[in-house]
CHARMM-style PDB file with segment names, atoms N, HN, CA, C and O in Angstrom:
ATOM      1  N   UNK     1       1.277  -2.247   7.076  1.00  0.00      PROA
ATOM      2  CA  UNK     1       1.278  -1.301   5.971  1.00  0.00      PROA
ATOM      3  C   UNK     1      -0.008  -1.400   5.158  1.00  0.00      PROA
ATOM      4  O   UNK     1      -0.651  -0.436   4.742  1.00  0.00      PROA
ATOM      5  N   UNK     2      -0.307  -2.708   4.981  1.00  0.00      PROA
ATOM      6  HN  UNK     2       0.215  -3.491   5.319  1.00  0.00      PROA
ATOM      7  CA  UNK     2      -1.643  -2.956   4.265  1.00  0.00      PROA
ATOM      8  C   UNK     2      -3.223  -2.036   4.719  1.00  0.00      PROA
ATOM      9  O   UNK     2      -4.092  -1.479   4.048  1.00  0.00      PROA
ATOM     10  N   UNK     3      -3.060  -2.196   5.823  1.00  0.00      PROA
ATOM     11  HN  UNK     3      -2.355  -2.649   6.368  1.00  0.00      PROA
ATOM     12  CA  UNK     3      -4.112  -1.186   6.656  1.00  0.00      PROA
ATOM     13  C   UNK     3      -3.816   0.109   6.630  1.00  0.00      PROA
ATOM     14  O   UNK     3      -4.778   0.819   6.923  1.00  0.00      PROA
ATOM     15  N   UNK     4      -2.718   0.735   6.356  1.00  0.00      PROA
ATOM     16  HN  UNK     4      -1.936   0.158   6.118  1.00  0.00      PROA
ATOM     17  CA  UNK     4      -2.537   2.040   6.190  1.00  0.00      PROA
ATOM     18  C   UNK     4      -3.212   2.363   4.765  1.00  0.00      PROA
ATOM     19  O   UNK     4      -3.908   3.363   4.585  1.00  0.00      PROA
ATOM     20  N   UNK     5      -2.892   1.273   3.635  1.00  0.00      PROA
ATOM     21  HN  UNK     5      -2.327   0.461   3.782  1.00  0.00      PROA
ATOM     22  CA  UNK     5      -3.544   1.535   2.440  1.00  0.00      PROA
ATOM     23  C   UNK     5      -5.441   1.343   2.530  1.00  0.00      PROA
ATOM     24  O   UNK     5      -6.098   2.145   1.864  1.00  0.00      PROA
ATOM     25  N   UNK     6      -5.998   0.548   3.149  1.00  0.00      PROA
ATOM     26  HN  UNK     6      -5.465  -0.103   3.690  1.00  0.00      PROA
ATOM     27  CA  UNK     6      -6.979   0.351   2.930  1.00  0.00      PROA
ATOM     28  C   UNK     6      -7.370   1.594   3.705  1.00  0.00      PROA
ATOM     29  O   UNK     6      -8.314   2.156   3.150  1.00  0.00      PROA
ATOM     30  N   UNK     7      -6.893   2.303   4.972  1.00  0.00      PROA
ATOM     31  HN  UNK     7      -6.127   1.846   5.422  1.00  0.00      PROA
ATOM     32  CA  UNK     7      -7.593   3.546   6.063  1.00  0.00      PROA
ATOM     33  C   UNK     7      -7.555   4.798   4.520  1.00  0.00      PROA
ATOM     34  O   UNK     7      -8.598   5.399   4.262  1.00  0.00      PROA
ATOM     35  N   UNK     8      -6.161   5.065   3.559  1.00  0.00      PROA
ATOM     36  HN  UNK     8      -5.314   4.577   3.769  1.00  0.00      PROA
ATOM     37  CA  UNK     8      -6.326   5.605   2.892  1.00  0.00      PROA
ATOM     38  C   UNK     8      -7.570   5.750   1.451  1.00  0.00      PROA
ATOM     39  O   UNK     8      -8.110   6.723   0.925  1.00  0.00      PROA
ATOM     40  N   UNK     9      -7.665   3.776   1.122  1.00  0.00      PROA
ATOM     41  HN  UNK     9      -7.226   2.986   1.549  1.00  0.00      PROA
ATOM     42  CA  UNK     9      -9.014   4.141  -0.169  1.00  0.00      PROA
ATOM     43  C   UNK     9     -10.460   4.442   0.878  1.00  0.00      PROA
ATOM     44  O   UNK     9     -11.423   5.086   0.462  1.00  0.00      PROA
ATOM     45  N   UNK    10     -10.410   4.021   1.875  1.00  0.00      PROA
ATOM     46  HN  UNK    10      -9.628   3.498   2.214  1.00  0.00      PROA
ATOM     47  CA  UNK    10     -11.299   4.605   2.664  1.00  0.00      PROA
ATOM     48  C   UNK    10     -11.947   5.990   2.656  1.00  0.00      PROA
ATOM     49  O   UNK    10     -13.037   6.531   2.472  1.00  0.00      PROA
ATOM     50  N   UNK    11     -10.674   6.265   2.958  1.00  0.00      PROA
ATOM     51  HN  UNK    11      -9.788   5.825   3.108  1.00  0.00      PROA
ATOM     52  CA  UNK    11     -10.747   8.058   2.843  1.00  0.00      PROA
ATOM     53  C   UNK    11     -10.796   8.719   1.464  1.00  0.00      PROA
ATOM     54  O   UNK    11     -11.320   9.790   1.160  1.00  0.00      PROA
ATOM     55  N   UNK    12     -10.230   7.969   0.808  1.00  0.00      PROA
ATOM     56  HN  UNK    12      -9.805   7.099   1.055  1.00  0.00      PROA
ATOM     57  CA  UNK    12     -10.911   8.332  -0.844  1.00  0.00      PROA
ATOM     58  C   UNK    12     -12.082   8.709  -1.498  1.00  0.00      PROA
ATOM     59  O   UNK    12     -12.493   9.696  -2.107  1.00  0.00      PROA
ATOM     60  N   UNK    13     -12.822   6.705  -0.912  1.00  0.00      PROA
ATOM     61  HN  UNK    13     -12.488   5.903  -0.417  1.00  0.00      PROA
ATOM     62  CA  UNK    13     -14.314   6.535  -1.271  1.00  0.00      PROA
ATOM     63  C   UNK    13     -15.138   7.777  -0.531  1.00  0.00      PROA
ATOM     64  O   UNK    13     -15.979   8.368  -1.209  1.00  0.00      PROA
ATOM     65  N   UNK    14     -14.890   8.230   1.001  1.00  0.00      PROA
ATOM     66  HN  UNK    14     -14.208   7.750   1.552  1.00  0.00      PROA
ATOM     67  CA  UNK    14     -15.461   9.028   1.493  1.00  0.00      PROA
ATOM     68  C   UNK    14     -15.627  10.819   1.027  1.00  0.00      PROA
ATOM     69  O   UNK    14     -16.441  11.654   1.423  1.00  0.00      PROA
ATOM     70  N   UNK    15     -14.579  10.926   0.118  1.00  0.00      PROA
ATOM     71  HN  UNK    15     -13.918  10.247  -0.203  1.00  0.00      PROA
ATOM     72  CA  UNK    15     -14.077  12.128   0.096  1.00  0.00      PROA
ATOM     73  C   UNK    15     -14.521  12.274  -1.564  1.00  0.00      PROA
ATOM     74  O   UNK    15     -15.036  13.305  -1.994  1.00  0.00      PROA
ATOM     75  N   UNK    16     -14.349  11.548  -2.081  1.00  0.00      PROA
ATOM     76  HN  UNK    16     -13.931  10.710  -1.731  1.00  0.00      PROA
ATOM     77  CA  UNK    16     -15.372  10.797  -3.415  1.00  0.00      PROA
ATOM     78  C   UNK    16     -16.702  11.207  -3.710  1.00  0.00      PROA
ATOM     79  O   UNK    16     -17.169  11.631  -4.767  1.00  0.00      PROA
ATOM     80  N   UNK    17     -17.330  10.978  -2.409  1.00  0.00      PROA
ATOM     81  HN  UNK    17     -16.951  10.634  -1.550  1.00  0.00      PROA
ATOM     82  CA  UNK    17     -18.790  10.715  -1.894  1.00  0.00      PROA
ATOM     83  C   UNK    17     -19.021  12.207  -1.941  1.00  0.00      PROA
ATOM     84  O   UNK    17     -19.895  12.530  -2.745  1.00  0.00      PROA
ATOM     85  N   UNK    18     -18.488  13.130  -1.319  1.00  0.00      PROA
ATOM     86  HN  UNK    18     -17.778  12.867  -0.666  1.00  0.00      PROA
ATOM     87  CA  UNK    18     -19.111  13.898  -0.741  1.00  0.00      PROA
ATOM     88  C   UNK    18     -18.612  15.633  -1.459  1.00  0.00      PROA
ATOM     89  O   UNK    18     -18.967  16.762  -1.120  1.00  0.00      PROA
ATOM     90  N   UNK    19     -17.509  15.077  -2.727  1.00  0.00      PROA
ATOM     91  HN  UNK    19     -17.220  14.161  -3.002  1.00  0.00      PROA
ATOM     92  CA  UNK    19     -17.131  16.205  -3.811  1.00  0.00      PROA
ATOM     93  C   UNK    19     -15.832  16.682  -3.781  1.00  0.00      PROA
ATOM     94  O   UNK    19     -15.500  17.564  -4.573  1.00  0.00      PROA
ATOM     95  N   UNK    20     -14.878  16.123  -2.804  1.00  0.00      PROA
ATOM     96  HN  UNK    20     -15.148  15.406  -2.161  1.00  0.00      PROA
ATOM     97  CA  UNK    20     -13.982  16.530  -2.595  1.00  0.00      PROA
ATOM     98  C   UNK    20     -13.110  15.599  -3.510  1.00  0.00      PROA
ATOM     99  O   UNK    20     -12.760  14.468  -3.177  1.00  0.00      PROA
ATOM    100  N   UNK    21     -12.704  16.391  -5.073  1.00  0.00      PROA
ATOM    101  HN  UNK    21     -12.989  17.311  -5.344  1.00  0.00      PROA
ATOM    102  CA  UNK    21     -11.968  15.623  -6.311  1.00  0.00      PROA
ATOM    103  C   UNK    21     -10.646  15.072  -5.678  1.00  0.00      PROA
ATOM    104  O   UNK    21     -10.331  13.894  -5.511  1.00  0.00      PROA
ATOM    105  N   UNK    22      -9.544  16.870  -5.186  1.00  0.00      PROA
ATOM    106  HN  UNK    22      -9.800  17.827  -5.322  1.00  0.00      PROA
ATOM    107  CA  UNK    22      -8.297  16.930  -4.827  1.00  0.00      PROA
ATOM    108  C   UNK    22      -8.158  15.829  -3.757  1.00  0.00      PROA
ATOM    109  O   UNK    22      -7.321  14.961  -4.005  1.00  0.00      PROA
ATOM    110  N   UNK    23      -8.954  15.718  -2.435  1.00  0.00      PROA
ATOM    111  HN  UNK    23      -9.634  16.423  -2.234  1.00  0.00      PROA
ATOM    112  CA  UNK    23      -8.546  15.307  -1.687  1.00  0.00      PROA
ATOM    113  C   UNK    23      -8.596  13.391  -1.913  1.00  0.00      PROA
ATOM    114  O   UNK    23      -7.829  12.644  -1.305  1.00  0.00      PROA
ATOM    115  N   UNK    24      -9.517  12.973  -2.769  1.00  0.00      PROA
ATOM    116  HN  UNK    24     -10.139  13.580  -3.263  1.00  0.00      PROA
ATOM    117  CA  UNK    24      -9.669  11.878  -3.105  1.00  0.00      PROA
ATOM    118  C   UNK    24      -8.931  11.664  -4.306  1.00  0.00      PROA
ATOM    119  O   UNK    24      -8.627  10.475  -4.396  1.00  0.00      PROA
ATOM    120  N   UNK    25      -8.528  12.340  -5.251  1.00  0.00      PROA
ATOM    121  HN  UNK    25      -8.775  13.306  -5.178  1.00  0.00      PROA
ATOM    122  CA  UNK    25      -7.173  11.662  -6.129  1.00  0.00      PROA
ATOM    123  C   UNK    25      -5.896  12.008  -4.903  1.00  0.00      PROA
ATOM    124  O   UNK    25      -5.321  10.925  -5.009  1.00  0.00      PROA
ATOM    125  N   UNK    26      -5.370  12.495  -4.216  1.00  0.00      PROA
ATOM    126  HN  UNK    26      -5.837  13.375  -4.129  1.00  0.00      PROA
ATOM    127  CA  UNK    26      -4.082  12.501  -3.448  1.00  0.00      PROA
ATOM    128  C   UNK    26      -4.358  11.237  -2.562  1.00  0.00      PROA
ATOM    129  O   UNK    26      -3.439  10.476  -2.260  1.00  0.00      PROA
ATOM    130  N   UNK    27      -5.674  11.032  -2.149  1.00  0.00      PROA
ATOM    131  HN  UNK    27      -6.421  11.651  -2.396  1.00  0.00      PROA
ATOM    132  CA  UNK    27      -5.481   9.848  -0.901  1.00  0.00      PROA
ATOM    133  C   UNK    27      -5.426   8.236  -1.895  1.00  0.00      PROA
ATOM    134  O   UNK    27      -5.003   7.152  -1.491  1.00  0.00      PROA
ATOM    135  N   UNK    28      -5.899   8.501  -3.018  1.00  0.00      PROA
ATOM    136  HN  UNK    28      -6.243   9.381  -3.347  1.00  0.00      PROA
ATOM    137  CA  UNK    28      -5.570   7.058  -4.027  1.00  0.00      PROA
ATOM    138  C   UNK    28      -4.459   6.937  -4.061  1.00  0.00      PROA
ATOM    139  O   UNK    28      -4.007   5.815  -3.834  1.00  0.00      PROA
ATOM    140  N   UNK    29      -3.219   8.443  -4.469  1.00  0.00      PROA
ATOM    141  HN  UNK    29      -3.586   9.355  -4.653  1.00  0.00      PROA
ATOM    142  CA  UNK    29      -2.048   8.267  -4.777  1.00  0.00      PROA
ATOM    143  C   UNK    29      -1.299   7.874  -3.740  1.00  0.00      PROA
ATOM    144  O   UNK    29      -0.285   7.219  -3.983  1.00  0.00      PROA
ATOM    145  N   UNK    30      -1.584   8.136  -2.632  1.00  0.00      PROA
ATOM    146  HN  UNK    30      -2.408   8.668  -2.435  1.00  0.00      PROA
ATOM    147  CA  UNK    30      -0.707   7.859  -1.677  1.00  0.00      PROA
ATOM    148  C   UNK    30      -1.179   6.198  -1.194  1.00  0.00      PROA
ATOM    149  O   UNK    30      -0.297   5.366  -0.979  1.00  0.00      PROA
ATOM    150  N   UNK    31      -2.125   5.971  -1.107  1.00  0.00      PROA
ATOM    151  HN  UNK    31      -2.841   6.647  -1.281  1.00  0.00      PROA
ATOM    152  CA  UNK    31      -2.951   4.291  -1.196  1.00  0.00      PROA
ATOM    153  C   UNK    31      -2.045   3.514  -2.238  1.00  0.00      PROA
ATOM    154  O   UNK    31      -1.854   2.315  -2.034  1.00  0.00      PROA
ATOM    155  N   UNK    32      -1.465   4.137  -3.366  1.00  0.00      PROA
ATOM    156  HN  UNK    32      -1.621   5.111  -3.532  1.00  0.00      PROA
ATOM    157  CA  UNK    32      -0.752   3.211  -4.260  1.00  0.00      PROA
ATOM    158  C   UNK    32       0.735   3.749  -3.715  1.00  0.00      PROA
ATOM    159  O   UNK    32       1.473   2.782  -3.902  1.00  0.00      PROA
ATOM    160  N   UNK    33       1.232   4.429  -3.347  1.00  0.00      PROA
ATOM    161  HN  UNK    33       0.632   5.214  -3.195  1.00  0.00      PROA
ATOM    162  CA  UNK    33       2.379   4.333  -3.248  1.00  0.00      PROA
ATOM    163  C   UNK    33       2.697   3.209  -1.850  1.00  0.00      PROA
ATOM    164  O   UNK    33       3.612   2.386  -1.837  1.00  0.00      PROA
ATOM    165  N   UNK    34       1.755   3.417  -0.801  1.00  0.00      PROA
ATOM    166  HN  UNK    34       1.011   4.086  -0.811  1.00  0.00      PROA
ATOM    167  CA  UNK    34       1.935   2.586   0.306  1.00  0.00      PROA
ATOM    168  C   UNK    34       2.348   0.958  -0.186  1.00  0.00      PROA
ATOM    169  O   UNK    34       3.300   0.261   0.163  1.00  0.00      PROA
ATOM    170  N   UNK    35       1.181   0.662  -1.173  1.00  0.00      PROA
ATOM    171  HN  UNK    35       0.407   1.229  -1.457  1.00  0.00      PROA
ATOM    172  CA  UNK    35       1.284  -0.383  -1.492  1.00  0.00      PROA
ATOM    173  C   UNK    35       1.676  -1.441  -2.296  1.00  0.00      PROA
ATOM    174  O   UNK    35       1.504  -2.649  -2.133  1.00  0.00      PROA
ATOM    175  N   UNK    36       2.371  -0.666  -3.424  1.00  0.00      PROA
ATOM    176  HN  UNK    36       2.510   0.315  -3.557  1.00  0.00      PROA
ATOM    177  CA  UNK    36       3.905  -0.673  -4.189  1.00  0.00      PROA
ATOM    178  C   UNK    36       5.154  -0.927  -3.091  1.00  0.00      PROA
ATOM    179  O   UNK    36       6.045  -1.734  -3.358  1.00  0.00      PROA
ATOM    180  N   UNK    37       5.144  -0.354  -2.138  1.00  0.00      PROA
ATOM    181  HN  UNK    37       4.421   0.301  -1.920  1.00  0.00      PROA
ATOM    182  CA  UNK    37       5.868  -0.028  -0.707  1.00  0.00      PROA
ATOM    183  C   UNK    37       5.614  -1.526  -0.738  1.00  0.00      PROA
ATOM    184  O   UNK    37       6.220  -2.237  -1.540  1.00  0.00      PROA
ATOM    185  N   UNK    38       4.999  -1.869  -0.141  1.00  0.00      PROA
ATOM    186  HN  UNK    38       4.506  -1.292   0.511  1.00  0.00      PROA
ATOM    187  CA  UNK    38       4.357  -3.178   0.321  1.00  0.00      PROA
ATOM    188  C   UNK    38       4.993  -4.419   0.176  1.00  0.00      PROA
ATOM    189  O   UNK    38       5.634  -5.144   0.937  1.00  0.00      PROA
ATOM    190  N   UNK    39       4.536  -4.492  -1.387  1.00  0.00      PROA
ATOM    191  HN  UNK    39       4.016  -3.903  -2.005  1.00  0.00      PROA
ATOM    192  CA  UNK    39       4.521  -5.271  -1.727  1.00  0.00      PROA
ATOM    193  C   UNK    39       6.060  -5.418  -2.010  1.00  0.00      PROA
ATOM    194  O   UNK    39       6.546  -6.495  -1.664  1.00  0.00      PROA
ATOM    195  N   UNK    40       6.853  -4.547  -2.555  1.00  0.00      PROA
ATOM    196  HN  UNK    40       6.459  -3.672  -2.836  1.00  0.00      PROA
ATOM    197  CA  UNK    40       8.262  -4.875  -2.263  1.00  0.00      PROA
ATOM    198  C   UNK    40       9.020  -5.286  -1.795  1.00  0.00      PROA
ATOM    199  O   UNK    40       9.926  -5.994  -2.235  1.00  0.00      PROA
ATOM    200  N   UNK    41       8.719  -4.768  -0.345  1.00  0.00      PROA
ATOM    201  HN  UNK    41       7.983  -4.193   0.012  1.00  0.00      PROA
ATOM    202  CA  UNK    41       9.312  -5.424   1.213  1.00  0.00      PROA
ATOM    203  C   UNK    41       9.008  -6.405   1.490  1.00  0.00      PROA
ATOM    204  O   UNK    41       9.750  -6.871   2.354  1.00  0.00      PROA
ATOM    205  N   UNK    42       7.562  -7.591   0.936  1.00  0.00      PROA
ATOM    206  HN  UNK    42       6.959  -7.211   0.234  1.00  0.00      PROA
ATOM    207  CA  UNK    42       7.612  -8.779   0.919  1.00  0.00      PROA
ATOM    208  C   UNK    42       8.279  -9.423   0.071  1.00  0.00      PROA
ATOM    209  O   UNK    42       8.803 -10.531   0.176  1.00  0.00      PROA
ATOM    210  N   UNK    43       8.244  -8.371  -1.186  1.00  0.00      PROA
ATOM    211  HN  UNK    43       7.818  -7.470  -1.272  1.00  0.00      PROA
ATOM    212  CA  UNK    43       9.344  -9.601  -2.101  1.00  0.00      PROA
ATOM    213  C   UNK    43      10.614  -9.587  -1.597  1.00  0.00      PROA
ATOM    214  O   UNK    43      11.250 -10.638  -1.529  1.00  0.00      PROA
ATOM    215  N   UNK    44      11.096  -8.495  -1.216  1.00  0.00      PROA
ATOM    216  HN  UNK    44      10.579  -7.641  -1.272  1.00  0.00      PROA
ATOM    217  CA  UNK    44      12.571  -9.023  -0.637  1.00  0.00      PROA
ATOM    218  C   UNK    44      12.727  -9.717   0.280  1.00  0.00      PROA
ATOM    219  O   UNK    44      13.646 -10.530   0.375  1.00  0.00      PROA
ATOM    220  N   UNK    45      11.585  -9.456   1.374  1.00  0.00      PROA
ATOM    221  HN  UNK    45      10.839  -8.796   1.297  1.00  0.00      PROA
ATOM    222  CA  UNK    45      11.772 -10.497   2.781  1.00  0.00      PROA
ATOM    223  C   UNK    45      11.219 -12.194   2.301  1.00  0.00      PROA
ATOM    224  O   UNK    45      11.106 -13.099   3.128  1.00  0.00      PROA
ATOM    225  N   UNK    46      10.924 -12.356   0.811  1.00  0.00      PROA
ATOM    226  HN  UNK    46      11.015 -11.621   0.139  1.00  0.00      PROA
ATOM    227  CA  UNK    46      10.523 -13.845   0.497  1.00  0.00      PROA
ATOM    228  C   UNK    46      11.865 -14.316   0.222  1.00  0.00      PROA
ATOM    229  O   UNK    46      12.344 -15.393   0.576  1.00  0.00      PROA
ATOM    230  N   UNK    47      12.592 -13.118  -0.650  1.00  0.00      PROA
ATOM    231  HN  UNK    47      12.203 -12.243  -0.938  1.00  0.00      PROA
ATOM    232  CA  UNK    47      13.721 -13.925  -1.523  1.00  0.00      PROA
ATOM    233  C   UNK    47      14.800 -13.650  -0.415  1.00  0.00      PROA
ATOM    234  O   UNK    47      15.770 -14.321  -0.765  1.00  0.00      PROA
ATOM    235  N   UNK    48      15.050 -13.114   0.534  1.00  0.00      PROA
ATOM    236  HN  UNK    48      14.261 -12.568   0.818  1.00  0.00      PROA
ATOM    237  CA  UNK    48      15.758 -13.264   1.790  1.00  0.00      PROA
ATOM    238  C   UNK    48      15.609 -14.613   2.624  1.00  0.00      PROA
ATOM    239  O   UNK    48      16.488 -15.278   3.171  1.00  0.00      PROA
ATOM    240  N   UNK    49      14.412 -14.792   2.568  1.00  0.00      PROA
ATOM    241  HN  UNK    49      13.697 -14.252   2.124  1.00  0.00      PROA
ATOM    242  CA  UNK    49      14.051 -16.180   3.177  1.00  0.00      PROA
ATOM    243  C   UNK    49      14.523 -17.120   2.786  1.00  0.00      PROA
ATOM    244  O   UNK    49      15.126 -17.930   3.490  1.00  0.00      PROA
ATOM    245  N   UNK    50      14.327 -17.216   1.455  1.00  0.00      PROA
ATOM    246  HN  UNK    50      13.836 -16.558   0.884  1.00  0.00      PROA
ATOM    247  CA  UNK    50      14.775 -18.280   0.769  1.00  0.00      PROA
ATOM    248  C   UNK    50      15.824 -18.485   0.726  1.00  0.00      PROA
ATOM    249  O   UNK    50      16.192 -19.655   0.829  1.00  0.00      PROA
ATOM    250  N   UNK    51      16.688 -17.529   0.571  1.00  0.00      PROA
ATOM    251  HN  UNK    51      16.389 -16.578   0.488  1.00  0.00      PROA
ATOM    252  CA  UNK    51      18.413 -17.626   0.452  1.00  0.00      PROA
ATOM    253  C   UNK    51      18.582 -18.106   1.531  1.00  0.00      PROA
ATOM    254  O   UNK    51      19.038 -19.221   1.781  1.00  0.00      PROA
ATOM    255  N   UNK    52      18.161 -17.150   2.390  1.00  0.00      PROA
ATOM    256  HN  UNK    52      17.790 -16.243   2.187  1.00  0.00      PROA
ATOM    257  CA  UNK    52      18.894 -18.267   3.870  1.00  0.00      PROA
ATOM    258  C   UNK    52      18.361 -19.464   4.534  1.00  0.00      PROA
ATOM    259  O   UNK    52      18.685 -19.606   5.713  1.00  0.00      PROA
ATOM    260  N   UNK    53      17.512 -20.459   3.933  1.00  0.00      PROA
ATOM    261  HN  UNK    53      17.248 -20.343   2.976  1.00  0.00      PROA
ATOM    262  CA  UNK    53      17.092 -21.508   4.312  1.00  0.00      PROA
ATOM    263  C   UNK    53      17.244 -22.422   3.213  1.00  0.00      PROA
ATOM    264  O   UNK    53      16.514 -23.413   3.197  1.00  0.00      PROA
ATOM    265  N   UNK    54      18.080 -22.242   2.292  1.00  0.00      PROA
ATOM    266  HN  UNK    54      18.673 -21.437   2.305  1.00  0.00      PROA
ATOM    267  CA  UNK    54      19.057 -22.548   1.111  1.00  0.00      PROA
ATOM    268  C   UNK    54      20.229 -23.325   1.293  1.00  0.00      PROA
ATOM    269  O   UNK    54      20.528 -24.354   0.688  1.00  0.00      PROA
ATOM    270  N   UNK    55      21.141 -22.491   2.563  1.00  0.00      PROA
ATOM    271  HN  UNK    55      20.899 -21.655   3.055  1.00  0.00      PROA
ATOM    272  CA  UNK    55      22.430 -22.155   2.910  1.00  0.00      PROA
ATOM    273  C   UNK    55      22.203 -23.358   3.931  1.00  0.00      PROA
ATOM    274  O   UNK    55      23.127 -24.159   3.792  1.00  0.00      PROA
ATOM    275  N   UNK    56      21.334 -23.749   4.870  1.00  0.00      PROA
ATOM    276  HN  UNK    56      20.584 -23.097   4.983  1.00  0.00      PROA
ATOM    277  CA  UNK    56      21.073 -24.631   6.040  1.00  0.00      PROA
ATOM    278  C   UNK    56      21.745 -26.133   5.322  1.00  0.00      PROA
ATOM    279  OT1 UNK    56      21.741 -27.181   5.967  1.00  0.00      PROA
TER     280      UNK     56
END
């Protein structure tokens, strides 16, 4: 997922570069939603972990 966010500020910086406003604020927004995404699914798969190597 992390690489999906970085292919997106990629496409930002590029689109940034070259005048395109719309297309580089939508590819940030979606760069932060990926990675809000992200980072979630590790926190649950940490505190999943933990619970069940708790229980052992």
């Amino acid at each position: 997922m992390l690489s999906w966010v970085v292919t997106f500020l990629i496409i930002a910086l590029i689109a940034g570069i070259l005048g395109f406003g719309g297309l580089a604020g939508a590819s940030i927004e979606i760069a932060k939603i990926i990675f809000f995404v992200a980072v979630v699914l590790f926190l649950v798969s940490a505190v999943v972990g933990l619970a069940r190597g708790r229980r052992i």
